[in-house]
N, C-alpha and C positions, 0 to 999 in steps of 0.2 A: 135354729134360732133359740137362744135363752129364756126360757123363761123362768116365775119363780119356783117351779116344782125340781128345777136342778139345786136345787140349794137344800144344805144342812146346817142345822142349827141343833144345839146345845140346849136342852130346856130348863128349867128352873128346879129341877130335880136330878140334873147333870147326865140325861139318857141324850145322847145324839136322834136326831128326829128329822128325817128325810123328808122338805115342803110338799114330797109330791103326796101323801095321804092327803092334801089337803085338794088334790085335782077337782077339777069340777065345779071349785066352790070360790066365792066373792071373798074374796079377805078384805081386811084395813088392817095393815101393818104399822106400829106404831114403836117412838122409843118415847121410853116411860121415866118417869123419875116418882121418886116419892118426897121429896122435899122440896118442890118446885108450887110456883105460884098458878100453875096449869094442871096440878097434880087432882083436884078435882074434878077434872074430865074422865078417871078413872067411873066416875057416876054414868055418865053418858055413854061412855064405852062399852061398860057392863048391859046396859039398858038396851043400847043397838043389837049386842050378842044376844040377846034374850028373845028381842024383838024381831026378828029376819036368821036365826041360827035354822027354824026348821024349814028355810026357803034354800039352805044351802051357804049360809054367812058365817064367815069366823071371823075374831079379832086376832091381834096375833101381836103380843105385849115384849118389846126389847127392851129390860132397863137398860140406861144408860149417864154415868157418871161424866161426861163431859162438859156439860154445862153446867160451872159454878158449885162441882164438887155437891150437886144436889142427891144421889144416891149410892152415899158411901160405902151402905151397906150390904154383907154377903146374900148371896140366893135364899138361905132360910130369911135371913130379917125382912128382903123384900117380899118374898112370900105371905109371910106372918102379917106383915103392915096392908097388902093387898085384898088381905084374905077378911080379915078384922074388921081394917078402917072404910073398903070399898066392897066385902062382900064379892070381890073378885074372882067369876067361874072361868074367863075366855083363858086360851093360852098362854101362858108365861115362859119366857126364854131364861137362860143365861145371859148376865151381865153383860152387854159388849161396847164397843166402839162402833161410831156410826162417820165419824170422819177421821183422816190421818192414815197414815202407813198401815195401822191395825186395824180396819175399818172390817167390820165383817164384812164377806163378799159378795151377800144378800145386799147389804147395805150400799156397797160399792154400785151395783148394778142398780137398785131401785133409783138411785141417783142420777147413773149414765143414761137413764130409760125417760126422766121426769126432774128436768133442771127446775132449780127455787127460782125466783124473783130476780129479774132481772139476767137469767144464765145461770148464774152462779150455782153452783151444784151442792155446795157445802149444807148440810144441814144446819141448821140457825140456833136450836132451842129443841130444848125436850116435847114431847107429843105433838112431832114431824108426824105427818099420816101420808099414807100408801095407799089409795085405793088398786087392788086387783083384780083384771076378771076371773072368769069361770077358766079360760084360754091360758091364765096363767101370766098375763101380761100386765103392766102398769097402766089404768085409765087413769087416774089425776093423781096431783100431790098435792097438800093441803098445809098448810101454815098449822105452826102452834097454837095461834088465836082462831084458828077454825075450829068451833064448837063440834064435837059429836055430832050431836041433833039438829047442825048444818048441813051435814053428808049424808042424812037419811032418803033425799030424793034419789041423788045418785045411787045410792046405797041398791034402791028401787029397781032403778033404772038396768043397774047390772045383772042383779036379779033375773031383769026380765020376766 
């Protein structure tokens, strides 16, 4: 069975980085944008990593330029704008696609694992969230309008 510890990702520093260092532990996978009207969830995000990281929690940051041409810019810019404007310590990826033919294939599966609204699998909008457990599996998915510091129960709850 699939889980996310089979996936590779590209990180924001361009080193390939194998999900499974992250075994054992609660993720919230998210895609990110920096010029988006959700872009300050970046606040909350950072706050839950701070909050629940020595329980065993990571965030695990995908930008993503899909929606409305909101993160046009390369790995240093987003970096730089992360790091500045949001104080930004959790993980940060490489650029990617999160729907379409180039979809990463982290992204493809989070999808096939925890359909949106109504079925539809399609990611809708930047800071689509991921909850993962410890097992490596999808517990929920979460809208973009889903605040951070909505998911802190759950967050709990995976915990254990």
């Amino acid at each position: 069975m699939t889980t996310a510890y089979d996936f590779t990702a590209t990180d924001i520093d361009g080193r390939p980085r194998s999900l499974d260092e992250y075994r054992g532990k609660v993720l919230l996978i998210v895609n990110v944008a920096s010029q988006c009207g959700f872009t300050p969830q970046y606040t909350g995000l950072e706050q839950l990593e701070r909050k629940y990281q020595a329980q065993g929690f990571e965030v695990l940051g995908f930008p993503c330029d899909q929606f409305g041409h909101q993160e046009p810019g390369d790995e240093a810019e987003i970096k730089e704008f992360c790091s500045l404007t949001y104080d930004v310590s959790f993980t940060m990826y490489a650029k990617i696609d999160v729907n379409g033919d180039k979809a990463h294939p982290l992204w493809k599966w989070l999808k096939d694992e925890k359909g949106g609204f109504l079925g539809i699998d399609a990611i809708k909008w930047n800071f689509s969230k991921f909850l993962v457990g410890r097992d490596g599996k999808v517990i929920k998915r979460y809208a973009p309008t889903d605040k951070p510091e909505s998911i802190a129960g759950d967050i709990e709850k995976a915990l254990g």
